[in-house]
Each structure stands twice: as C-alpha cells, then as structure tokens.
C-alpha positions in Angstrom: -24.8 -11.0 -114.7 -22.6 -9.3 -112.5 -23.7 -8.9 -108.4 -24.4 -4.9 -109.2 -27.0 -5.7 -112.1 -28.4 -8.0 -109.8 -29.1 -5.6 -107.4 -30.1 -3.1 -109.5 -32.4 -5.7 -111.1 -34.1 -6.3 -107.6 -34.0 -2.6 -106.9 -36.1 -1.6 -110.0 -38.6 -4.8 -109.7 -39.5 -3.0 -105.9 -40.0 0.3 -107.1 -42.0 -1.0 -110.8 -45.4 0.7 -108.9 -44.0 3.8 -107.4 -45.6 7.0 -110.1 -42.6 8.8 -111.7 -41.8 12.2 -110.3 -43.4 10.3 -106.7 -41.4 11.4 -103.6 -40.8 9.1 -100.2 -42.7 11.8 -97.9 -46.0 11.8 -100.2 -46.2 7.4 -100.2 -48.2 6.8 -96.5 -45.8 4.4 -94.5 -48.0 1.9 -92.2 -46.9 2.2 -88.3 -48.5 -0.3 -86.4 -45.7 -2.5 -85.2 -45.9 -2.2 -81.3 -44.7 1.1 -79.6 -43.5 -0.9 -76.0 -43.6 -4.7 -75.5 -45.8 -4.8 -71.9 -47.1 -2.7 -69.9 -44.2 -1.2 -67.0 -44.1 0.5 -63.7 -41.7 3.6 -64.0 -39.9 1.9 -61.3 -39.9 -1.5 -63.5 -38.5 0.4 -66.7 -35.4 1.9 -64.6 -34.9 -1.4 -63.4 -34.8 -3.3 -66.9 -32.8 0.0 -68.3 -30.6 -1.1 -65.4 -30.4 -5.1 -66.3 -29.6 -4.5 -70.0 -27.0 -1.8 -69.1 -25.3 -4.4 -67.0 -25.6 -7.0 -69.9 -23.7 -4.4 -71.8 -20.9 -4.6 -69.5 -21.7 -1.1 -68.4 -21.3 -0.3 -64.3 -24.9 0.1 -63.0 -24.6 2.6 -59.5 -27.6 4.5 -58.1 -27.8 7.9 -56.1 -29.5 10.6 -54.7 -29.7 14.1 -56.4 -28.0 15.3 -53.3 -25.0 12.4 -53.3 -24.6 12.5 -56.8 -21.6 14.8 -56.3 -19.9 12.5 -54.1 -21.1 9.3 -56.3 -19.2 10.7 -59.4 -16.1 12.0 -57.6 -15.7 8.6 -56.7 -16.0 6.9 -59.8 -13.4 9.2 -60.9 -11.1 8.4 -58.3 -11.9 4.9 -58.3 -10.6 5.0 -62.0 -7.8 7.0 -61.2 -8.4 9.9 -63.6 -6.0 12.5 -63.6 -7.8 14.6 -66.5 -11.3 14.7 -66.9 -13.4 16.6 -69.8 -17.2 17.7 -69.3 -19.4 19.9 -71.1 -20.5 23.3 -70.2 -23.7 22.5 -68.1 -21.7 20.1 -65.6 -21.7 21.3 -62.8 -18.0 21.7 -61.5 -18.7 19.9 -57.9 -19.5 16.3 -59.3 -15.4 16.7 -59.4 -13.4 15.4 -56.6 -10.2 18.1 -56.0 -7.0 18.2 -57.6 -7.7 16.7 -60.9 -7.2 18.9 -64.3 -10.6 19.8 -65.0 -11.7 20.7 -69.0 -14.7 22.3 -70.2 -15.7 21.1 -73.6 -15.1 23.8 -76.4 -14.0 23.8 -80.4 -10.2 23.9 -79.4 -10.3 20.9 -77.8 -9.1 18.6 -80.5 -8.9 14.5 -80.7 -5.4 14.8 -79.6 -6.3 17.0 -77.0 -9.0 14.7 -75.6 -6.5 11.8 -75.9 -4.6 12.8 -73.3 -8.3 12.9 -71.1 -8.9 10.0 -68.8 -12.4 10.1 -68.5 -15.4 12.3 -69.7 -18.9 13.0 -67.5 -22.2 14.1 -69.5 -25.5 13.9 -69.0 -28.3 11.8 -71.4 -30.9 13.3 -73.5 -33.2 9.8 -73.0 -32.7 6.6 -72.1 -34.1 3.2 -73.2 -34.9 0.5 -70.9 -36.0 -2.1 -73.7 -32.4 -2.0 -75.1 -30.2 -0.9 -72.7 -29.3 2.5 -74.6 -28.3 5.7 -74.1 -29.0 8.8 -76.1 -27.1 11.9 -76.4 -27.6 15.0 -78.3 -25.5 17.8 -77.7 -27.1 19.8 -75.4 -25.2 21.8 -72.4 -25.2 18.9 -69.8 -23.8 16.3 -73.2 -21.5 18.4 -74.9 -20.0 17.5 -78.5 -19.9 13.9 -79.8 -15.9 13.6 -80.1 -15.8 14.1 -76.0 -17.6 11.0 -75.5 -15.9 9.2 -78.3 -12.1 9.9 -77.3 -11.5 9.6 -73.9 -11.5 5.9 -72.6 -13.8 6.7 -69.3 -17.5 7.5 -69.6 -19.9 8.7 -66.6 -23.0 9.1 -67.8 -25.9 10.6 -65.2 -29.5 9.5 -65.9 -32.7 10.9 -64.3 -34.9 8.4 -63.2 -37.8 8.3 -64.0 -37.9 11.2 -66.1 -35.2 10.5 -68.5 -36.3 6.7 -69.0 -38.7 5.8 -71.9 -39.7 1.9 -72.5 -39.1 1.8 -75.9 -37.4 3.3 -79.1 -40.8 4.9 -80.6 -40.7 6.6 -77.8 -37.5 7.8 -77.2 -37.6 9.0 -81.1 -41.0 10.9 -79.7 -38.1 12.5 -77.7 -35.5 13.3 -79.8 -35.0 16.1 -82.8 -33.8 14.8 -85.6 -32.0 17.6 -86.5 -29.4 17.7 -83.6 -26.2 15.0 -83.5 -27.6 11.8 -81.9 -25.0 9.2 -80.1 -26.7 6.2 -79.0 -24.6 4.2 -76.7 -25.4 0.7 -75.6 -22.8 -0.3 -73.2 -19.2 0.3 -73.7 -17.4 0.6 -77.2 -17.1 -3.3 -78.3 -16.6 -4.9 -81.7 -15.4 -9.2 -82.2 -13.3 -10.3 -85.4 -14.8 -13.5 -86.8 -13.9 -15.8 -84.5 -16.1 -13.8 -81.9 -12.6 -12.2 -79.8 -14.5 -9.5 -78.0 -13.0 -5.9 -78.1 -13.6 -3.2 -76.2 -12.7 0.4 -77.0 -12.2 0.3 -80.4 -14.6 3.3 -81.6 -15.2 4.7 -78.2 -14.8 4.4 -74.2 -13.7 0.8 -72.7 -15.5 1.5 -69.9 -18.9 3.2 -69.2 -20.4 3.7 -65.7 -24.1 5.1 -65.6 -25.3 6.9 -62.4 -29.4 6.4 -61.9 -30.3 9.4 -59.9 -33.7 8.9 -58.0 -35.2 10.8 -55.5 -34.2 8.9 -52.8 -31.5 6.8 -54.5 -32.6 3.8 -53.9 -32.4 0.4 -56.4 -35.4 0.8 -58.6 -36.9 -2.7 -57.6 -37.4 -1.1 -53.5 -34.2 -2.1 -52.1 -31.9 -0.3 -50.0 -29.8 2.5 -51.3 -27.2 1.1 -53.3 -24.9 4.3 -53.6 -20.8 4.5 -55.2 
C-alpha cells in the first residue's frame, strides 16, 4: 500500500460517522480549551508582550504619545535608512528630515520596495502570550508586501489598548475576511542542522515602539525612551 492509500485510508476511517451531504459549519465544535493562561494586570500583559518580543530578537523601546515622533525618527537614523515606506495613515512627522519618504500605493512594486530601507506601520492587535504581532491592512498597516520587502520594520503598539493576553482573544479582534500578517519577531528560518537565518521571507530586523501614556517601562520603571 502506497503512503497516499494510507492516508486516504485514515482519512475515511475519521469521517466513517459524519451523515453524507453533512457540512463542517452544521457539526458543533467543543471550545473549552482555556481562553488566557492566568489572570494579568494590563500593565503585566505589556510587559510579557514585551519579554517574548525580546526572545524573538525583536528591539523592545517604549514612548510617550507625544515623543513617539522623535522615538521613531531615531530608530530610523540609528539604522541609517535612506528610503523609508509607510502607509497612508502614518503620520509624516514620525520621519526625521531628509530621507525619501514613500506612501504605500498599488504602483509600488517588490522591486520598488527593494530598494526601501525600512518600512513603519502600525498593529491591528498584539499578543502578549506569544510575542506576536497582528496586521491587517488598515490605513496606519498598509498592504502585506510593504512589511515583507523592505529589510527594517518599526512597528508602533498602543499600550494597553492594542494588547490582548491571548490568541482567542486577539481572533475576538480580528475579521477574518481582511489580509492578516502575524509577526513574531524578525523573519527567521534554520536548515537542519539548526543555522539560524534571519530575513529570509521578511525584515532582518524588527523594532516595536510601546506607546503608553507616560512612556514609561510597563513593570513601573523610569521612562525608558529611543
């Protein structure tokens, strides 16, 4: 017997019960796994969202809505960008001055946006069980391929209103229906000998700004700002 009748095999034995003419959205599907593991603070989420970006390898910095502008202009200096792409609802002052500055649209094409140093978007939700950002193509996240391209990422999370626990609840969040990109740390990948990667199917680096009220480290210290 060949691997594919063996599957097949296993696949019919599973579905021996289901009624003929039965479709998957009539068959009741039991959700009682756990929604969140613990109880959390919001300040305790943002600083395990924090902790599991920085396993990720992801640059961790923290800011006030007011020196947010300053705290990504200096990212992007830091990182020497020359070109940098954002979507429409960016505001054009989180850019420091004489850097090419491109607004997301159709004809920006992968070669195009290979030529861009780094991108800057906002997050739809963020996870603080796994470390993970998601996107989904609103004004402030622009289309997938800008955060897929460039090798830079600066990604701007609210805190605490952008950060969820768990993934139940960011997917209580999220349509289903618009282009999801969940990003946990930057692009990696290891061949079988475990030779990490990085930037193989997205941006080498990533550097998340926290914005809090008061911009302070989530866990009460003092103001940790870029």
């Amino acid at each position: 017997m060949s691997s594919r009748e063996t599957v097949l095999g296993r696949v019919r034995r599973a579905l021996a019960d289901v009624p003929r003419g039965e479709l998957p959205q009539q068959a009741p599907v039991a959700r009682d796994y756990l929604r969140v593991h613990g109880r959390r603070s919001p300040a305790e989420a943002a600083r395990l969202l924090a902790a599991h970006l920085a396993d990720y390898r992801a640059r961790v910095h923290h800011s006030s809505p007011a020196g947010l502008p300053e705290t990504v202009a200096g990212l992007l200096l830091r990182r020497e960008a020359r070109r940098v792409v954002t979507p429409p609802g960016i505001p054009e002052q989180w850019l420091p001055d004489g850097i090419a500055h491109l607004r997301d649209a159709a004809q920006l094409t992968p070669l195009v946006l290979d030529t861009v140093d780094s991108v800057v978007t906002g997050c739809a939700v963020a996870v603080a069980e796994t470390g993970t950002l998601v996107l989904d193509g609103s004004r402030d996240q622009g289309r997938r391929c800008i955060t897929l391209v460039p090798d830079h990422h600066v990604c701007v999370v609210r805190v605490p209103e952008q950060v969820v626990d768990s993934v139940p609840q960011a997917l209580e969040r999220l349509d289903p229906a618009r282009p999801l990109t969940w990003i946990s740390g930057p692009s990696a990948t290891s061949d079988i000998e475990l030779a990490r990667v990085e930037g193989v199917h997205g941006p080498r680096a990533l550097d998340v700004v926290l914005v809090s009220s008061d911009g302070r480290h989530p866990a009460g210290g003092g103001a940790a700002r870029s």
